[in-house]
C-alpha positions as CSV (number, residue, x, y, z in Angstrom):
1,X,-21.4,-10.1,153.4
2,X,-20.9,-9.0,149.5
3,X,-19.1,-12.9,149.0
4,X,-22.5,-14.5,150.3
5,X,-24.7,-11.7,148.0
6,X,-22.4,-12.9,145.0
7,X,-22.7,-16.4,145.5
8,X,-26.3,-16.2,146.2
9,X,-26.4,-14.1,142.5
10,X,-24.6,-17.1,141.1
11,X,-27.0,-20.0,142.1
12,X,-29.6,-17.5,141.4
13,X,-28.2,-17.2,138.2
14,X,-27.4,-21.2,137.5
15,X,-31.0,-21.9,138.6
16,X,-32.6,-19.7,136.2
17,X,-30.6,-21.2,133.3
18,X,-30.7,-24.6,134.1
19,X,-34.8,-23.5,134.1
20,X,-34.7,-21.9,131.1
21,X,-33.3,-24.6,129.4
22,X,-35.5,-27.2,130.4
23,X,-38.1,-25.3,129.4
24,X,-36.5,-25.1,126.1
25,X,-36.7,-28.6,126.1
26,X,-40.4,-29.5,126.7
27,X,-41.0,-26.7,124.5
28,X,-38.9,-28.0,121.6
29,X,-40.2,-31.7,122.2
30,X,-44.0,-30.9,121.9
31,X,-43.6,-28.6,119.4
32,X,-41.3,-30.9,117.1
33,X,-42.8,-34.5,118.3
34,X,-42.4,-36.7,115.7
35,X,-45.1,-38.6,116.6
36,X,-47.5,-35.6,117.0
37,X,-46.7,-34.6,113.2
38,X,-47.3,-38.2,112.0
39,X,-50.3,-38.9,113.7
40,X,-48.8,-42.0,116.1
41,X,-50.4,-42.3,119.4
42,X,-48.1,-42.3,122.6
43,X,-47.4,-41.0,125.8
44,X,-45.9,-37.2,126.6
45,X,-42.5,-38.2,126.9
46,X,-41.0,-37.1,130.7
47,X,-38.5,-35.1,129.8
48,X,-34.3,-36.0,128.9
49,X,-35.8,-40.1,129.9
50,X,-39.3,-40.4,127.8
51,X,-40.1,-44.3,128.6
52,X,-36.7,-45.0,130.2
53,X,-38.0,-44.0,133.6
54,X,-41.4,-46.2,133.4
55,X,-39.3,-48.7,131.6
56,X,-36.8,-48.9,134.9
57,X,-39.7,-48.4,137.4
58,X,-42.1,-51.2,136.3
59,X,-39.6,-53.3,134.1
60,X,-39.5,-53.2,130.4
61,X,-41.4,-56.0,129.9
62,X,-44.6,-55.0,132.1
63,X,-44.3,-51.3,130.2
64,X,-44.4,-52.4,126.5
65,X,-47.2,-54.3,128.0
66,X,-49.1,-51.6,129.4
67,X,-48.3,-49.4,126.3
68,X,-49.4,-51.6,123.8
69,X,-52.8,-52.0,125.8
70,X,-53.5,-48.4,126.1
71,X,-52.2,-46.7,122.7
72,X,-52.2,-49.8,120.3
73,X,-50.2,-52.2,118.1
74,X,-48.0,-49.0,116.7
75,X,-46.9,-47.0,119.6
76,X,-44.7,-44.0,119.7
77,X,-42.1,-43.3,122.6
78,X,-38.8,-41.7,123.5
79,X,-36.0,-43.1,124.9
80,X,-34.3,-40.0,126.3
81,X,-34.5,-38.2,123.8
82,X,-34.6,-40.9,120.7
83,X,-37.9,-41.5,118.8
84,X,-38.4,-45.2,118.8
85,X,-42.1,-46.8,117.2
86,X,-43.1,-49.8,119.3
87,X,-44.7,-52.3,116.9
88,X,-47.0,-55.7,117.6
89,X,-48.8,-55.4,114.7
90,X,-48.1,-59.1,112.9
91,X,-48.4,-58.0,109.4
92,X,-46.6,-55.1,109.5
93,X,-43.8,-56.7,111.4
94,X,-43.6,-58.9,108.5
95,X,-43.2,-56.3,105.9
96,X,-40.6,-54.7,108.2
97,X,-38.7,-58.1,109.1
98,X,-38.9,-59.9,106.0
99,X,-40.9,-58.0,102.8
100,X,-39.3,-55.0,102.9
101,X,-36.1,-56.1,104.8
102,X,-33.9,-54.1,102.4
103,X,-34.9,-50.9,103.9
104,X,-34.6,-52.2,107.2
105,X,-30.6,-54.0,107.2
106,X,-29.5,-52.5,109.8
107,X,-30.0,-52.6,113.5
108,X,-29.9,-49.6,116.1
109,X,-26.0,-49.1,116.7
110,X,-24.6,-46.9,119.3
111,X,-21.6,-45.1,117.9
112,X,-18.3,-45.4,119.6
113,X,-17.2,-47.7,122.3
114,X,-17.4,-51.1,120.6
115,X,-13.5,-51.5,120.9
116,X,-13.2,-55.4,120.0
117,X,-16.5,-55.9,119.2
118,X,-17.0,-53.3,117.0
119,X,-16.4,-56.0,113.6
120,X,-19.5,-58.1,115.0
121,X,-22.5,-58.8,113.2
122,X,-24.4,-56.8,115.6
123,X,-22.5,-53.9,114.9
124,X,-21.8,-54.2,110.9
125,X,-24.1,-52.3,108.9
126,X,-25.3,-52.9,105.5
127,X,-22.4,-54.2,102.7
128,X,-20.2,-54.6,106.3
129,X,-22.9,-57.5,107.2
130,X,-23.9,-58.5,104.4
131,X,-20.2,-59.6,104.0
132,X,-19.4,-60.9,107.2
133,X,-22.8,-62.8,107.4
134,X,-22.5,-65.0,104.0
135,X,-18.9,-66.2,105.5
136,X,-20.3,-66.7,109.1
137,X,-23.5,-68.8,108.4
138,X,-22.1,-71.7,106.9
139,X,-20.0,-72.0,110.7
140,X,-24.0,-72.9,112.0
141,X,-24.7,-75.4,109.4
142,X,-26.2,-78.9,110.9
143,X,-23.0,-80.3,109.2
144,X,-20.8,-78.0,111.5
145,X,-22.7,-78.3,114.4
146,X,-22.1,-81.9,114.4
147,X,-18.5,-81.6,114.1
148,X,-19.1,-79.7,117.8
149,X,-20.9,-82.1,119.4
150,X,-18.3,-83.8,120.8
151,X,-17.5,-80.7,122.0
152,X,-20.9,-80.1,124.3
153,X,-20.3,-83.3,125.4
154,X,-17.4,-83.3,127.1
155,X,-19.0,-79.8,129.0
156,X,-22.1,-81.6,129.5
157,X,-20.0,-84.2,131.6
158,X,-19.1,-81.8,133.8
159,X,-22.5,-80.5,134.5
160,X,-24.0,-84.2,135.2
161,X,-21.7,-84.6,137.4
162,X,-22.5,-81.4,139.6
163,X,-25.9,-82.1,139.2
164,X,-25.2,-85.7,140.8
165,X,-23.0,-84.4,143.5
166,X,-26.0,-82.1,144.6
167,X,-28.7,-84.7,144.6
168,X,-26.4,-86.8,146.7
169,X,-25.8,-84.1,149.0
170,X,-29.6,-83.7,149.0
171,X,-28.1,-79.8,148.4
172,X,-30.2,-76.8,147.0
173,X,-29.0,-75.0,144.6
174,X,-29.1,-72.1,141.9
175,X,-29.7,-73.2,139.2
176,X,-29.3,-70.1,137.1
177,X,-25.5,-70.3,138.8
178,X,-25.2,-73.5,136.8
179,X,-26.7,-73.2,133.9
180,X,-24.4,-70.4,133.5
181,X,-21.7,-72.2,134.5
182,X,-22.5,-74.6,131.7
183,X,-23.4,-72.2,128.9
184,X,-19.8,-70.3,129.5
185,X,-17.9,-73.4,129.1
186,X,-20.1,-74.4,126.2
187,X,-19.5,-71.4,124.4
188,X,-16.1,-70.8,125.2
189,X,-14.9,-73.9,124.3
190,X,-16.6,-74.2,120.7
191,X,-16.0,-70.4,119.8
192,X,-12.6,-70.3,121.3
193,X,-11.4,-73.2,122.3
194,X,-10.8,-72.1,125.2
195,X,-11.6,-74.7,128.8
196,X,-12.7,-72.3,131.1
197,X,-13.9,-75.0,133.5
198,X,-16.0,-72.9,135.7
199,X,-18.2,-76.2,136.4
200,X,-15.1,-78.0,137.7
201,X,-14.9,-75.5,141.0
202,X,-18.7,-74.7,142.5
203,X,-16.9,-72.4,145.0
204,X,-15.9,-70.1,141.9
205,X,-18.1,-67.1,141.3
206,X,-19.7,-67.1,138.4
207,X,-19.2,-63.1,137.3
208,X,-15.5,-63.7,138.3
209,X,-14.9,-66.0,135.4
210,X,-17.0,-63.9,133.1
211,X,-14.8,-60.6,133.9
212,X,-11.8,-62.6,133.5
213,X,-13.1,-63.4,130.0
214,X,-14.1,-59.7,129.3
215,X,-11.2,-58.5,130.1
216,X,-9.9,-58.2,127.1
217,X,-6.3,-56.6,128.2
218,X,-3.4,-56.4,124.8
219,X,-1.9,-59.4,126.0
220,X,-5.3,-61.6,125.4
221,X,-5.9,-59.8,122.7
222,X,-2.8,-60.6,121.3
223,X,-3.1,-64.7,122.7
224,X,-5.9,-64.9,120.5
225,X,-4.6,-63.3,117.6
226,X,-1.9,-65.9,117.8
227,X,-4.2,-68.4,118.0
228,X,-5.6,-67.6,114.7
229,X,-2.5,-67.5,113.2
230,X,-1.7,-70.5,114.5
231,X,-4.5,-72.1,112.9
232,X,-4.6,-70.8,109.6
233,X,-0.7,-72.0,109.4
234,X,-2.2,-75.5,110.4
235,X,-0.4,-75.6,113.2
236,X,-2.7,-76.8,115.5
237,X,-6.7,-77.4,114.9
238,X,-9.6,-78.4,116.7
239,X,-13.6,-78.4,116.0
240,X,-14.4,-75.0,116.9
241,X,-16.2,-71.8,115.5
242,X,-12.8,-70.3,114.5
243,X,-11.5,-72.8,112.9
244,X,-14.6,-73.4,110.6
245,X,-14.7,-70.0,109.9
246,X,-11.0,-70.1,108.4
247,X,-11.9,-73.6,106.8
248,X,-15.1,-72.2,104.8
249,X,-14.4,-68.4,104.6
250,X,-13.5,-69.7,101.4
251,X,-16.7,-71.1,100.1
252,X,-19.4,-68.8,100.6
253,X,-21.7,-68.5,97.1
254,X,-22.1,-65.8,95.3
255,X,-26.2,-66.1,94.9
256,X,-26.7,-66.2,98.9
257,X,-26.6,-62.2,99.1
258,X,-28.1,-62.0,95.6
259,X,-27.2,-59.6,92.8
260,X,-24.7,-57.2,95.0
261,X,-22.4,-60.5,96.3
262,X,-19.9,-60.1,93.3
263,X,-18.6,-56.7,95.2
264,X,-18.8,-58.8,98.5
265,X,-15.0,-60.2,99.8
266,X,-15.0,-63.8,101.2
267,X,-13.0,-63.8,103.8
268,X,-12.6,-62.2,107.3
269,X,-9.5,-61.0,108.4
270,X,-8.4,-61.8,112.0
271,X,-9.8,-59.0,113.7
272,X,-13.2,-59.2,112.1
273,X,-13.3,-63.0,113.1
274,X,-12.2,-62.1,116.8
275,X,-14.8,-59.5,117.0
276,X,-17.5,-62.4,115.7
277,X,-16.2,-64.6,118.3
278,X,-16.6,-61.7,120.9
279,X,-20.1,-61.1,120.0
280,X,-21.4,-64.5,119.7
281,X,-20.1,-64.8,123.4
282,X,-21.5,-62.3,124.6
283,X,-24.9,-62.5,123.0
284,X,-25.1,-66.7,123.8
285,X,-23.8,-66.6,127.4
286,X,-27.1,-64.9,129.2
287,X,-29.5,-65.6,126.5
288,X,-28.9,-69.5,126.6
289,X,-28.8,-69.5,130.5
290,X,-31.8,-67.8,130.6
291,X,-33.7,-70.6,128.5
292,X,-32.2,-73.0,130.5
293,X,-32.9,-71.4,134.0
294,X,-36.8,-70.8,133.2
295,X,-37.2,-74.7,131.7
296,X,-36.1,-76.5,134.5
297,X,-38.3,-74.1,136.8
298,X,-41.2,-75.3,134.7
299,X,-39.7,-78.6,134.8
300,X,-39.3,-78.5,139.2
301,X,-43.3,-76.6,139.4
302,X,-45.2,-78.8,136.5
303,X,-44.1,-82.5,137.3
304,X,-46.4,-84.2,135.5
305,X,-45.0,-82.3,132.2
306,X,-41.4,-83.0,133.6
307,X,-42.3,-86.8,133.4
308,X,-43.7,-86.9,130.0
309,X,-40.6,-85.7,128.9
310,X,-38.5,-88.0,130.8
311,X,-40.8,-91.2,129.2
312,X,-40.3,-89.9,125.5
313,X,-36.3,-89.3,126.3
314,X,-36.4,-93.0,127.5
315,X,-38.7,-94.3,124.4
316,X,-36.6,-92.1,121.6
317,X,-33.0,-92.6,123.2
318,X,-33.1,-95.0,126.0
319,X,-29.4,-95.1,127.1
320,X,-27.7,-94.5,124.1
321,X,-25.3,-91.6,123.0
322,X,-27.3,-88.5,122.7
323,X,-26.6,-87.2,118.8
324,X,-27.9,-84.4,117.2
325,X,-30.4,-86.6,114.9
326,X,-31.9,-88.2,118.0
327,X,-32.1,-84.2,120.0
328,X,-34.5,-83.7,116.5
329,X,-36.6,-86.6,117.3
330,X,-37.7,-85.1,120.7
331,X,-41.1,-83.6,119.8
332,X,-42.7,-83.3,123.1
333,X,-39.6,-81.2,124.4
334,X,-39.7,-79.1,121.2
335,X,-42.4,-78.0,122.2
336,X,-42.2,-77.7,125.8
337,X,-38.7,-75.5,125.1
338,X,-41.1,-73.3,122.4
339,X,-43.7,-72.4,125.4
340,X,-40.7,-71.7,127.8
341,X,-39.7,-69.1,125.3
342,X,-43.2,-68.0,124.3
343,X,-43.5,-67.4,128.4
344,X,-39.7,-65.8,128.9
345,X,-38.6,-64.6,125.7
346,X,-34.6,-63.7,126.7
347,X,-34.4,-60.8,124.7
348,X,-37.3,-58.2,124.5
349,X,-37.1,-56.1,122.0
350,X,-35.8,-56.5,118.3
351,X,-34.7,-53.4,116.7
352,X,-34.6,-52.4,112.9
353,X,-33.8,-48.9,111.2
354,X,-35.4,-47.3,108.0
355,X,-33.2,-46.8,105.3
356,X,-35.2,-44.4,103.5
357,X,-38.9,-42.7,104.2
358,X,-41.3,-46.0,104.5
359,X,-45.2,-46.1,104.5
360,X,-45.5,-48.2,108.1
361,X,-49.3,-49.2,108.0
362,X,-51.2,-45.4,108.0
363,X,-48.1,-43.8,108.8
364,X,-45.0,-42.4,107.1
365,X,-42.3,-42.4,108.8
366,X,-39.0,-40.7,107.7
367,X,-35.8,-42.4,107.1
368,X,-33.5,-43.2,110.5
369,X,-36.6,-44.2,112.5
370,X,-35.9,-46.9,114.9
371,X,-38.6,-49.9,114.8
372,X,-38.9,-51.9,118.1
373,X,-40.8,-54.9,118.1
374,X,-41.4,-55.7,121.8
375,X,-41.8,-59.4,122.2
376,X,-43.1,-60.2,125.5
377,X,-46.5,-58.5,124.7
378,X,-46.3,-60.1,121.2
379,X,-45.7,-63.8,122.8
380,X,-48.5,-63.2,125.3
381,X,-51.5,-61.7,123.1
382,X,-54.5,-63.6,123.9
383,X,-55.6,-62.8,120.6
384,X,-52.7,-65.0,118.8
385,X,-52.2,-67.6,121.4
386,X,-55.7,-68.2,123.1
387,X,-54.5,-71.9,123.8
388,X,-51.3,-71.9,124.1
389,X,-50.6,-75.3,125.1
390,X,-52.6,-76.2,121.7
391,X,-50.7,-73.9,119.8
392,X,-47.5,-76.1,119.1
393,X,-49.2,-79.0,117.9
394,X,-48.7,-78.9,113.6
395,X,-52.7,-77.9,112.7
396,X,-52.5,-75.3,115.2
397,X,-49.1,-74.2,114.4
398,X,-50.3,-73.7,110.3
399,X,-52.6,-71.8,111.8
400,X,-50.8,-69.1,113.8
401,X,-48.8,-66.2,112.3
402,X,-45.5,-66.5,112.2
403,X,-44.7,-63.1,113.6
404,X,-46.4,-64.0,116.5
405,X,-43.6,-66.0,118.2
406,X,-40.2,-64.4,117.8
407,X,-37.8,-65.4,120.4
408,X,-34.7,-65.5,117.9
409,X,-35.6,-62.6,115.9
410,X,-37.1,-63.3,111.7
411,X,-35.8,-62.0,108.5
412,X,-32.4,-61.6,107.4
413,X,-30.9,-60.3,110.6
414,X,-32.3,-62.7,112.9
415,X,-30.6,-64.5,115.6
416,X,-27.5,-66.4,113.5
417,X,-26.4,-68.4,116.6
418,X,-30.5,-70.1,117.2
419,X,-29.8,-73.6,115.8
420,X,-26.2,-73.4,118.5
421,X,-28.5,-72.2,121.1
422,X,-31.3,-74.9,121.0
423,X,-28.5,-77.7,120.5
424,X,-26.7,-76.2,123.3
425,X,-29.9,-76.0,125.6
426,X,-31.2,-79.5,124.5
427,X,-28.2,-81.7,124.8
428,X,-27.8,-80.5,128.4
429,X,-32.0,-81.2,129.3
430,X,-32.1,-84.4,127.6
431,X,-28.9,-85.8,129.6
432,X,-29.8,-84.3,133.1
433,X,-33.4,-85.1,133.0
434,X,-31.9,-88.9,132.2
435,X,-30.2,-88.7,135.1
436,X,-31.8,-86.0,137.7
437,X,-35.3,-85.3,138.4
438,X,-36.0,-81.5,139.3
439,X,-38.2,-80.5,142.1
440,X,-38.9,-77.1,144.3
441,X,-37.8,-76.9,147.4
442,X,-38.9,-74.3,150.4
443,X,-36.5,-71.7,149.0
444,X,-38.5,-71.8,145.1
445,X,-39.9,-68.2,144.0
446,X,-43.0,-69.5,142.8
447,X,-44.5,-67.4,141.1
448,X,-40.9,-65.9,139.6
449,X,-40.6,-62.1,140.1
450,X,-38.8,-61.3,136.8
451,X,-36.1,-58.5,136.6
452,X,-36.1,-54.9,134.4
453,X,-33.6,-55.3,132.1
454,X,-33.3,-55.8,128.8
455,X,-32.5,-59.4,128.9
456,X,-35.7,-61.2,131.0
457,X,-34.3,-63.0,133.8
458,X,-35.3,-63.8,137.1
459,X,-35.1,-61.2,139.3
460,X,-33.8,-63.4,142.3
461,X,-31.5,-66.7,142.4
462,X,-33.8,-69.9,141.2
463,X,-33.4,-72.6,143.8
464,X,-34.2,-76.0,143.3
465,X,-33.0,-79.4,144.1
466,X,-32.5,-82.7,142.3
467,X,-33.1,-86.4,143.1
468,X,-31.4,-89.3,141.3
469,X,-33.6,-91.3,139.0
470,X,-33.6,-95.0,139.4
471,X,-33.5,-97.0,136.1
């Protein structure tokens, strides 16, 4: 009997603390909000998850909706228990992306747990990027993304000719399973140079090849550090990322990162271009498929805007080789792709933290604050885009403010890989939609339910199916 009285005093006992520090909790965060003492408007955090759990519960997107509708362009929230400022407010978002960038370098990092990834430029932080960003632009420049091209092609290939087999078969498919197919292969091959081939097998999983890639065990490690050696002896080369970045590590100017570059080295050394590699992967991979996916939904439910793109791919290319110059030339599916990612922006928030104390609008807010803008509300303000199918055309483009589209990021730390992705994403439209016409089928989700995460993406498989075109 005095064992079940002891162990009763003991979960007695565990109760009353695990009480007595949660109370210490709320106490401590409404007593020493951050937001209370600056004057920013926001919700009572729930306690140890602030917005995560309306954030899981609705979907993030739908939350920083709601938020910013109820408390404002300048929101405060917790994340757990992180203070983050939600900002939509255009003109202060330029100050913090682009006027006053130098107090905002650096992005939110978490600490520990990087492993290979920990040299990318997501993860560098002030001199750290500054350095590894002056070497890794030039990689992107037109000039280098030519050299690729030849590259995409030979991918591309491969995913015409999947996209034919299933219009024979008169076969529905995923096309998110594709597109990711295609973006992996893409990627892999002009970071890497690696064929991963996933488009050759259609019986492969998809998340199978990407673990296999991910895994990054000491012996592939190792492969690719021998790889780099290999190619800085010369002993093999090939039109890829890492090679361009051992070919122009070299050549980076001093004036591109201004007055502080002379302290700035100029080349990477393996690791750090491994973990660039690593990084671009990872951040092009779901971000790309994700434009791709939502497009050739619009493309399958809006036929008549799927045709006018098909006639000015016929007028400005006809049959000829698809080149970079002639991708530039396609206006129409500029801006078509531009109102895909005004209506699914892949990534939803962009993230920035102060340096020092900074006046943001009426507030001051001490140094280490994290600034989120969240994108989706931004990209669907009726007050910036009240037409939005207007809103691409040049007069009405002068017109709107550049902070209120912002699918790649702005500023100094914006997405580096953009002009890759849209190449990327456009050479593989413009050849399938010469070939393949995209239409719903019984098994389309229309309209898309759209998942939680941080990355917007469908929440269910996108089925379509594809016809030949006769020329």
């Amino acid at each position: 009997m005095s064992l079940f009285l002891i162990g009763d005093s003991i979960t007695l006992t565990l109760l009353v603390f695990l009480i007595l520090i949660f109370s210490y909790y709320v106490y401590n965060l409404r007593t020493n909000n951050i937001f209370r003492r600056i004057g920013i408007p926001g919700p009572a955090p729930i306690p140890l998850l602030g917005e995560l759990f309306n954030a899981m519960r609705r979907g993030m997107y739908k939350n920083d909706v709601a938020l910013i509708k109820k408390y404002g362009k300048i929101v405060g929230i917790y994340e757990g228990i992180t203070p983050i400022i939600l900002v939509t407010d255009p003109d202060i978002l330029r100050n913090v992306l682009i006027k006053d960038c130098h107090v905002f370098v650096n992005r939110r990092v978490i600490e520990g747990g990087a492993g290979p990834f920990e040299h990318g430029l997501t993860m560098l932080k002030d001199e750290q990027w500054k350095n590894a960003r002056s070497i890794v632009s030039p990689t992107f420049s037109v000039a280098k993304l030519k050299a690729m091209h030849s590259l995409m092609n030979d991918v591309s290939d491969m995913y015409n000719e999947r996209l034919l087999e299933y219009a024979d078969k008169q076969e529905i498919f995923d096309i998110k399973t594709i597109n990711g197919q295609y973006t992996l292969d893409i990627i892999a091959s002009c970071l890497f140079g690696v064929e991963t081939n996933s488009l050759k097998n259609e019986n492969i999983i998809l998340i199978n090849h990407l673990k296999k890639f991910f895994t990054l065990t000491l012996t592939r490690i190792f492969l690719l550090f021998i790889l780099i050696a290999r190619r800085r002896q010369c002993l093999e080369r090939r039109n890829d990322f890492i090679q361009m970045m051992i070919d122009h590590e070299e050549e980076i100017k001093d004036q591109e990162v201004g007055q502080q570059s002379k302290s700035l080295r100029k080349t990477l050394s393996d690791k750090e271009i491994l973990s660039q590699a690593l990084v671009f992967l990872a951040a092009g991979y779901e971000t790309s498929n994700v434009l791709m996916s939502f497009f050739f939904y619009v493309m399958a439910t809006e036929p008549v805007i799927q045709e006018k793109i098909y006639q000015e791919i016929r007028q400005e290319i006809g049959d000829n080789e698809v080149t970079y110059e002639k991708l530039n030339q396609l206006q129409y599916l500029d801006m078509v792709i531009n109102e895909t990612l005004r209506m699914y922006p892949p990534v939803l928030r962009l993230d920035r933290v102060a340096s020092k104390d900074y006046q943001l609008g009426n507030y001051l807010i001490p140094k280490g604050t994290i600034i989120h803008a969240p994108v989706y509300p931004i990209h669907h303000d009726s007050e910036a885009w009240p037409e939005p199918e207007k809103s691409y055309l040049k007069a009405e483009k002068a017109k709107r403010h550049p902070m209120a589209f912002l699918p790649f990021g702005e500023g100094p730390r914006n997405c580096i890989g953009m002009r890759f992705a849209l190449v990327e994403a456009k050479l593989g439209i413009v050849r399938a939609l010469r070939l393949v016409e995209f239409e719903r089928c019984g098994k389309t989700e229309v309209p898309l339910q759209l998942g939680k995460i941080i990355v917007l993406n469908s929440k269910n498989s996108i089925f379509l199916r594809v016809i030949r075109r006769s020329q």
